[in-house]
C-alpha positions as CSV (number, residue, x, y, z in Angstrom):
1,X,-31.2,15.2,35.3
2,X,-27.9,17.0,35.3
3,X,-26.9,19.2,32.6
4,X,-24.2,18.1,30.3
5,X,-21.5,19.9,29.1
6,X,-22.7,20.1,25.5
7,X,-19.4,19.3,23.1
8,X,-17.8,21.8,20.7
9,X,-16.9,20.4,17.2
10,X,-13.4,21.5,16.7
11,X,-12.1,21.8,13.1
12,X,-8.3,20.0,12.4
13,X,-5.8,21.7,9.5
14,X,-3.0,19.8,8.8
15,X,-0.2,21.6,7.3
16,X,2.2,19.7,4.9
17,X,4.0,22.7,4.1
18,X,7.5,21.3,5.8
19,X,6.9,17.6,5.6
20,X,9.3,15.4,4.2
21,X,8.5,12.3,2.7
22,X,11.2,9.3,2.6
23,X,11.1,5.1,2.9
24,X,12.4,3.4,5.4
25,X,12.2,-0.7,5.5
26,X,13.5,-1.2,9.1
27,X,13.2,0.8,12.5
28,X,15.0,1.0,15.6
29,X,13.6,1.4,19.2
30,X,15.3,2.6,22.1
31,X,13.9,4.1,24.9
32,X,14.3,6.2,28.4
33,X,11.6,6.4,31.5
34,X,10.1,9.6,29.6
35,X,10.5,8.9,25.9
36,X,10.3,6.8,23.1
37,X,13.1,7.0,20.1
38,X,12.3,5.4,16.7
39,X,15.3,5.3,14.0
40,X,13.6,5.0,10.8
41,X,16.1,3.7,7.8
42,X,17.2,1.8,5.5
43,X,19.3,-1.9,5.6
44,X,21.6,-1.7,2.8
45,X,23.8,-4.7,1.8
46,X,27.8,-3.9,1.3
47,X,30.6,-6.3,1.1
48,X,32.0,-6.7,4.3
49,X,35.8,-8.1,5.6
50,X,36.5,-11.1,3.3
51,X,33.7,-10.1,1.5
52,X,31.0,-11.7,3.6
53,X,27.5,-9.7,3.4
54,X,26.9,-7.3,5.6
55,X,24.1,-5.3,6.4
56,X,24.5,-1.2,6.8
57,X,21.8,0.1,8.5
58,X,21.4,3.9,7.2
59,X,19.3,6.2,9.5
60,X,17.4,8.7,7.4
61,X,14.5,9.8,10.0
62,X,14.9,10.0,13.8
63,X,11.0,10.3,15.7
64,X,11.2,11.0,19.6
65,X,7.8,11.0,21.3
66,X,6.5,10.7,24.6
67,X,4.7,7.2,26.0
68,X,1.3,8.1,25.4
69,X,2.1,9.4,21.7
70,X,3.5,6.2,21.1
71,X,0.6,4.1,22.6
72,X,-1.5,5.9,20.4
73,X,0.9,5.5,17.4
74,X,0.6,1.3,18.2
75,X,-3.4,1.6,18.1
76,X,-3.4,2.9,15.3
77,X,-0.7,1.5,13.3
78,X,-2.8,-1.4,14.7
79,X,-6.2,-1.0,13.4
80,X,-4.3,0.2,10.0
81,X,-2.6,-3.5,9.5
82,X,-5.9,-5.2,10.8
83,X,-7.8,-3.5,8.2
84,X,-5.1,-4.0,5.5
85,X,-5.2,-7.9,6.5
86,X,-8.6,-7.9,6.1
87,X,-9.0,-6.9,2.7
88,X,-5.7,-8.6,1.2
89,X,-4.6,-11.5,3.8
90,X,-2.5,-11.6,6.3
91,X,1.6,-10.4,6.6
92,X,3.7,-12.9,6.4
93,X,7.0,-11.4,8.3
94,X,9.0,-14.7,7.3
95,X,8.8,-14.2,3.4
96,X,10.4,-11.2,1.0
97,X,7.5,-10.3,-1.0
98,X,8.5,-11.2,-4.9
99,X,10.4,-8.5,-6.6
100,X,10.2,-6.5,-3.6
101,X,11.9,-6.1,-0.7
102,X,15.5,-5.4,0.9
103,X,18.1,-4.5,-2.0
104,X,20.3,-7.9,-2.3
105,X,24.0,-8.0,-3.4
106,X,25.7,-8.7,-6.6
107,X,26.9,-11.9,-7.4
């Protein structure tokens, strides 16, 4: 039998020290052959001509990755949701959760 590289433990130490924190409730995509662009922010209701709603998009967080950062990123974001579906239910994308949710406009 062939020996086997034997595996080193490596230890991982995250550093927060520059992080910023902020919400976003939508995300934009846009892509090129090398990278991946995601445009975190927020949709904000304004009046708009004739005062019809309107929905202003407010980027607060720009992430540009490569394609296998972002395949990684959808696995886990994937096994994140799975878990959180298994312990409360599943995401219903057609329903505003109750006093959640997108900001709405005055009457």
């Amino acid at each position: 039998m062939a020996d086997q590289p034997q595996q080193q433990q490596v230890q991982l130490r995250i550093d927060e020290s520059k992080m910023g924190t902020t919400y976003a409730n939508t995300i934009r995509t846009s892509t090129t052959n090398d990278e991946v662009v995601l445009d975190f922010g927020m949709n904000l209701p304004m009046p708009g001509q004739n005062n019809e709603p309107t929905l202003l998009f407010s980027v607060g967080s720009r992430v540009v990755m490569n394609w296998a950062g972002a395949k990684r990123l959808a696995i886990s974001l994937g096994q994140v949701v799975r878990q959180f579906e298994e312990r409360n239910g599943e995401i219903n994308l057609g329903q505003r959760p109750s006093g959640g949710g997108a900001p709405k406009l005055a009457n």
